[in-house]
C-alpha positions as CSV (number, residue, x, y, z in Angstrom):
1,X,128.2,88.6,114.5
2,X,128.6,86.1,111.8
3,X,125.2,84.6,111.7
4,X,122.8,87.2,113.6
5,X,120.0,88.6,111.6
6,X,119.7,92.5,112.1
7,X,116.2,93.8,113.7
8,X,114.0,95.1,110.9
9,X,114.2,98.6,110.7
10,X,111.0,100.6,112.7
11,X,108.3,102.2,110.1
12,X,105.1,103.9,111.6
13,X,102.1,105.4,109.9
14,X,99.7,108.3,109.9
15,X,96.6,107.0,108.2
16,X,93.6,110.2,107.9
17,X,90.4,110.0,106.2
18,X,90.6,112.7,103.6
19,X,86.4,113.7,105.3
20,X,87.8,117.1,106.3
21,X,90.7,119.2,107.5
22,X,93.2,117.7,110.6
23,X,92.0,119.3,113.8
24,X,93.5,118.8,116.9
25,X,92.7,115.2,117.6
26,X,94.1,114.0,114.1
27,X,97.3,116.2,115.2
28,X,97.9,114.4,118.6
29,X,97.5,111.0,117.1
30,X,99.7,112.3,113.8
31,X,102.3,113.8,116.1
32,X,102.2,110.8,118.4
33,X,102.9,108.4,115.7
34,X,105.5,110.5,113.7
35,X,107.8,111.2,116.9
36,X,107.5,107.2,117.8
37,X,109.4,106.6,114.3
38,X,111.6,109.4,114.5
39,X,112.4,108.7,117.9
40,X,113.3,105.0,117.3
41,X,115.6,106.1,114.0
42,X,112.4,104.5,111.5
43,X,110.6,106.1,108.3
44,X,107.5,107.5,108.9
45,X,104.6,106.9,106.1
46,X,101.3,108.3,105.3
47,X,98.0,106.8,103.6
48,X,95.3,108.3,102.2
49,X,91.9,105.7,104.1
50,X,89.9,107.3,100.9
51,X,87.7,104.0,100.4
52,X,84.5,105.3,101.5
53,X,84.7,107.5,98.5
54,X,81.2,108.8,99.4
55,X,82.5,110.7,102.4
56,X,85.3,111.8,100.9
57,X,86.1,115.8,100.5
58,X,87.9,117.1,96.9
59,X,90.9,118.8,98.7
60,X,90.6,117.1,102.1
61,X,94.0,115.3,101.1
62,X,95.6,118.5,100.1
63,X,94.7,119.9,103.2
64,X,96.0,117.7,105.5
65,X,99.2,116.8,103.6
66,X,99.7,120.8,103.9
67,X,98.7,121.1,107.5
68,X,101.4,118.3,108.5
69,X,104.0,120.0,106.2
70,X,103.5,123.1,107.8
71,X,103.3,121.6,111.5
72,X,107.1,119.9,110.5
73,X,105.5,116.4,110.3
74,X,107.5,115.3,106.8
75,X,106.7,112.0,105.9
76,X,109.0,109.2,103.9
77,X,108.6,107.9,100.7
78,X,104.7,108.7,97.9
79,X,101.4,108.8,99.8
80,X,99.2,105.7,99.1
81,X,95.5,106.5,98.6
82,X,93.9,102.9,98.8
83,X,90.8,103.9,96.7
84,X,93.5,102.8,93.8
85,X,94.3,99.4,95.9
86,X,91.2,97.6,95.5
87,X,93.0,94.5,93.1
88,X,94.4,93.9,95.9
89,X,92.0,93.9,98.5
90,X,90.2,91.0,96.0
91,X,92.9,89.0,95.9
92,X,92.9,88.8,100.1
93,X,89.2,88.5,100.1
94,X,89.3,85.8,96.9
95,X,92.1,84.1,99.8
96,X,89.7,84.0,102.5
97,X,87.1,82.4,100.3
98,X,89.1,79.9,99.4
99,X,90.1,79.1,102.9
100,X,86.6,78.6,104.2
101,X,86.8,82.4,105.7
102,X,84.5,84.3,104.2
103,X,81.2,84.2,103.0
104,X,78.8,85.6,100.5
105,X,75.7,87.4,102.6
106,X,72.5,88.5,100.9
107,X,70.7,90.0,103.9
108,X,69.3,93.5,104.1
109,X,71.0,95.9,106.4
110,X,67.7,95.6,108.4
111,X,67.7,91.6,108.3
112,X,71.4,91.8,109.4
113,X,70.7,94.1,112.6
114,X,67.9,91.6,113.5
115,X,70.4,89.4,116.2
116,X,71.2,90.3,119.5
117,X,73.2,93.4,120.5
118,X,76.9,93.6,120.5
119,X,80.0,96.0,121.0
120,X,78.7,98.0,118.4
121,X,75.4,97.3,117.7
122,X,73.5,93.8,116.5
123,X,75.2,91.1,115.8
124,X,74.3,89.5,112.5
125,X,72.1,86.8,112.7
126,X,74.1,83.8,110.9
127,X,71.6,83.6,108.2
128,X,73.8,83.2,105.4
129,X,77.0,81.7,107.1
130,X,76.0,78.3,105.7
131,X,75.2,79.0,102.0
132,X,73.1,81.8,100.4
133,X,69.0,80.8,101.1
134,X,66.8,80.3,98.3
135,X,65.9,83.0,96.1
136,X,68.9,85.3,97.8
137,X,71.9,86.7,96.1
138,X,75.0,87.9,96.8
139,X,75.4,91.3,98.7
140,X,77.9,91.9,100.9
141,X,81.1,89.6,102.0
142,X,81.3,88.9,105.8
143,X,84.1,87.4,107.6
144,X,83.4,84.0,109.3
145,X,85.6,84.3,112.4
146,X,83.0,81.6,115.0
147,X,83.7,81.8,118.7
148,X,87.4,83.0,119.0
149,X,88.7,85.0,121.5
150,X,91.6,87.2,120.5
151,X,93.6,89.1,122.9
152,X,97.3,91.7,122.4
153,X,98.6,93.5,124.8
154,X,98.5,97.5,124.0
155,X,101.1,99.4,124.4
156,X,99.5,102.4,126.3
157,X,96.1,100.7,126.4
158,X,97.6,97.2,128.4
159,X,95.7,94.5,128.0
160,X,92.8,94.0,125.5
161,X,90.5,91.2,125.1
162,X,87.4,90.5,122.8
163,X,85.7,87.7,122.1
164,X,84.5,88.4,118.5
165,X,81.6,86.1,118.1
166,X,79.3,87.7,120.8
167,X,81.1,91.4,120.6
168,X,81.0,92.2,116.9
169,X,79.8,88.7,115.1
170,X,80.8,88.0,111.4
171,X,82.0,91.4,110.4
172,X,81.8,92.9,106.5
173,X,85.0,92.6,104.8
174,X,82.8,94.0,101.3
175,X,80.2,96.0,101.6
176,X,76.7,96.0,99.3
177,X,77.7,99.1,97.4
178,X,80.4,97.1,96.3
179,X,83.4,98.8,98.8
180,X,85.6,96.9,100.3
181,X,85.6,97.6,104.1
182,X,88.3,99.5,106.5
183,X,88.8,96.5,108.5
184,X,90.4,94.1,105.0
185,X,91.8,97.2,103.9
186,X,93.9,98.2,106.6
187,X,95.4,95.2,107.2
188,X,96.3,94.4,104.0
189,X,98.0,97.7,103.6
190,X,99.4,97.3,106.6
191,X,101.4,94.0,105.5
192,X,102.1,95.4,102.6
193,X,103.7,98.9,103.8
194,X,105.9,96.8,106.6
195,X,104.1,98.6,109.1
196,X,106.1,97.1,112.1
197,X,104.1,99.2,115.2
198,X,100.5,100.6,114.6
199,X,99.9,104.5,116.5
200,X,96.2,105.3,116.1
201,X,93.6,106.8,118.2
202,X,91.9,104.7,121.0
203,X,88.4,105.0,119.2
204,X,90.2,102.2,116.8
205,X,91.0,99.8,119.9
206,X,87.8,97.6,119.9
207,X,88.7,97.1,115.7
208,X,92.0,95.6,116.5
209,X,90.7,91.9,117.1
210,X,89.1,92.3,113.7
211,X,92.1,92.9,112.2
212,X,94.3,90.6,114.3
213,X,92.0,87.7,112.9
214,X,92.5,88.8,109.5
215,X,96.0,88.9,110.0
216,X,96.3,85.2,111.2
217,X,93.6,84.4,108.8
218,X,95.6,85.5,105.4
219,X,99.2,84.5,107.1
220,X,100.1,88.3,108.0
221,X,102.4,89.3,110.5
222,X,100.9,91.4,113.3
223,X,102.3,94.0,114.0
224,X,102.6,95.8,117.7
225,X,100.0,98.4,118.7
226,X,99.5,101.8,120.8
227,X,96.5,103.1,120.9
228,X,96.7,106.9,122.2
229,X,93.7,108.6,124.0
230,X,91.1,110.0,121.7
231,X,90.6,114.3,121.9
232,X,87.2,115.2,122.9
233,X,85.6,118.7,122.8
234,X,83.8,120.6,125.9
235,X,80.9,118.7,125.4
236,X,82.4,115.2,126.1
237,X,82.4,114.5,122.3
238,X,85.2,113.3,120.2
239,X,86.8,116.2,118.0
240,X,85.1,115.2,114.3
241,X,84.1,116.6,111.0
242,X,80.4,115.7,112.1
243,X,80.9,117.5,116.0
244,X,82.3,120.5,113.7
245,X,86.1,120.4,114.8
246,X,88.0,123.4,113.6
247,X,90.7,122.4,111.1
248,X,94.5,123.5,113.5
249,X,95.5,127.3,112.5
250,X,98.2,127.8,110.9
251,X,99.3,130.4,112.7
252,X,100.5,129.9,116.0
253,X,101.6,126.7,115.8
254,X,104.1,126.4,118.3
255,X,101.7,126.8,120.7
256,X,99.6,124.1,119.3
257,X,102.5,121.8,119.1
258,X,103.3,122.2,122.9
259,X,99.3,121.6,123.9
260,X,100.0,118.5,122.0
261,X,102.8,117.5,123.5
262,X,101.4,118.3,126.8
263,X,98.1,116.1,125.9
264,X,100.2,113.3,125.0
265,X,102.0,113.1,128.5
266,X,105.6,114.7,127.3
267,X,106.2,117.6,130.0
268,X,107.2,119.9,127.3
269,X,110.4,122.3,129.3
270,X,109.4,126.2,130.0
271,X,112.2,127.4,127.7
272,X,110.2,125.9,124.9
273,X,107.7,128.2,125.3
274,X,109.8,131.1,123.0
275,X,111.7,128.0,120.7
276,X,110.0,127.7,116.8
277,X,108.8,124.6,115.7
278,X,111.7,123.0,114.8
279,X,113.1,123.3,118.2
280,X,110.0,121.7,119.8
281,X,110.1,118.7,117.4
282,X,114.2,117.9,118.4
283,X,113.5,118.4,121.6
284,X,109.8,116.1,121.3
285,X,112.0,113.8,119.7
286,X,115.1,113.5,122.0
287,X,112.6,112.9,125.0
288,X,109.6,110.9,123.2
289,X,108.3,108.7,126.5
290,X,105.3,106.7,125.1
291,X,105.2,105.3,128.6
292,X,104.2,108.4,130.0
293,X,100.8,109.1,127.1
294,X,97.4,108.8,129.1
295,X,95.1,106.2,128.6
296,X,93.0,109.0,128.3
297,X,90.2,110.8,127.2
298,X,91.3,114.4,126.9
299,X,89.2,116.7,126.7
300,X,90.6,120.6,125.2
301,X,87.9,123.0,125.9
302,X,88.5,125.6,123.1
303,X,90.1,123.4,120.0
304,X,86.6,122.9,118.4
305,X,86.0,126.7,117.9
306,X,86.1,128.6,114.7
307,X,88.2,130.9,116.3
308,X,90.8,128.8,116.6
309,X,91.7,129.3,119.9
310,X,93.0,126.5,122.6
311,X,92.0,126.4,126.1
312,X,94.1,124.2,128.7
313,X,93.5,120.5,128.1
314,X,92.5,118.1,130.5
315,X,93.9,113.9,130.3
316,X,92.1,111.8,132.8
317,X,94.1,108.2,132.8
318,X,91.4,106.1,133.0
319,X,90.6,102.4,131.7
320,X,87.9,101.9,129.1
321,X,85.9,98.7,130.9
322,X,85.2,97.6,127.5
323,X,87.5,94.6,126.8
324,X,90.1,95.7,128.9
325,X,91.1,93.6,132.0
């Protein structure tokens, strides 16, 4: 129609830290994100999250590029590493300056954990919020964000509300080594990329206000969110480099692609169970519900094992009382 403006095409992202090999949790939240693009017709990107270059693994990006080739997860368009984005996570934090959002901090890590405790640990203090004491100087950049409340509705999650001032305090946009933070970075990225519906892990939900703030903050669109339920081992601990998670096998990956499917809600049909991978991701893709993911956690007894093996996964669909009403 003369007039009408089309709807901006859908583009999703996978966004790994390059820390270690993708094991089954990064899978599930890689697959989850790649079949909600495919499934609405939009690109699906990848990005490197290689700022904390001190974590990083030579290779780890290699690695999980390959595992996600070899699974049938091809992405669109170059990987972006944002270790080679920092100009432009100054000029945001040079914005926020300027607009009265941000401020220089010269406390100690210890002087910063001195207030009360928070969502994630202390919240700082305030010491430096008003201009830098005598005889301090400037060590990290913190984010002035006062009493606001911010609040989005999830799109697996449901409702989420935080009120940042008492549940995470004036957060670190730059850190004292010098690194800019995840929290800047990723929504800057974010804008930048066109990112126009966020599918991450739920162990990222109580970092969302953070980044919602930023985005109103620097005049960024927000864009939607789904937060799918994080993978946890037999021990009740999230599948991680530091818990030991085995990277997924590349053999047998049919199998692996149906436990994923399964963990995610799907109902994958029996006569999948003999179809290759390409025959699993057309059919994943035709039927994509993400109405129907848990609110999770899951825990897969068996994916953390060197062996490689995968024991029947358990979703319990359950609400987080943190934040969520």
């Amino acid at each position: 129609m003369p007039g009408s403006a089309s709807p901006p095409p859908y583009r999703g992202r996978f966004a790994p830290s390059p820390t270690g090999a993708l094991h089954f949790g990064s899978l599930l939240t890689a697959l989850a994100s790649f079949l909600q693009a495919r499934s609405r017709g939009g690109e699906w990107l990848v990005r490197m999250e290689d700022l904390d270059r001190p974590r990083s693994v030579p290779g780890a990006d290699r690695e999980i590029l390959s595992a996600l080739e070899h699974y049938g997860l091809h992405w669109d368009g170059p990987v972006i590493y944002q270790s080679r984005r920092s100009h432009a996570y100054e000029r945001a934090l040079r914005r926020l300056v300027d607009r009265g959002k941000a401020f220089a901090c010269g406390c100690t890590r210890r002087e910063a954990a001195s207030g009360p405790s928070g969502l994630e640990g202390p919240i700082y203090p305030g010491t430096c919020r008003n201009g830098l004491p005598p005889g301090r100087h400037a060590r990290s950049m913190r984010a002035r964000v006062g009493g606001v409340s911010i609040g989005f509705e999830d799109a697996v999650q449901g409702t989420y509300r935080q009120q940042l001032g008492s549940a995470v305090g004036d957060f670190v946009i730059r850190r004292a080594d010098g690194l800019f933070a995840y929290q800047l970075a990723v929504v800057i990225d974010d804008a930048w990329q066109g990112i126009s519906q966020i599918v991450r892990g739920a162990d990222l939900l109580s970092s969302t206000p953070r980044q919602i703030w930023l985005q109103r903050a620097l005049d960024l669109p927000t864009p939607g969110y789904a937060h799918v339920p994080i993978v946890g081992n037999g021990a009740g601990q999230k599948l991680s480099k530091q818990t030991h998670a085995s990277p997924v096998p590349l053999a047998d990956k049919e199998r692996w692609l149906l436990a994923a499917l399964r963990c995610l809600g799907q109902c994958p049909d029996n006569a999948l169970r003999d179809a290759n991978r390409d025959e699993i991701l057309a059919w994943a893709m035709a039927h994509w519900r993400l109405g129907a993911v848990p609110r999770g956690p899951i825990i897969v007894r068996g994916a953390d094992r060197a062996r490689g093996t995968l024991d029947s996964p358990h979703a319990q669909d359950r609400r987080d009382a943190r934040g969520i009403q």
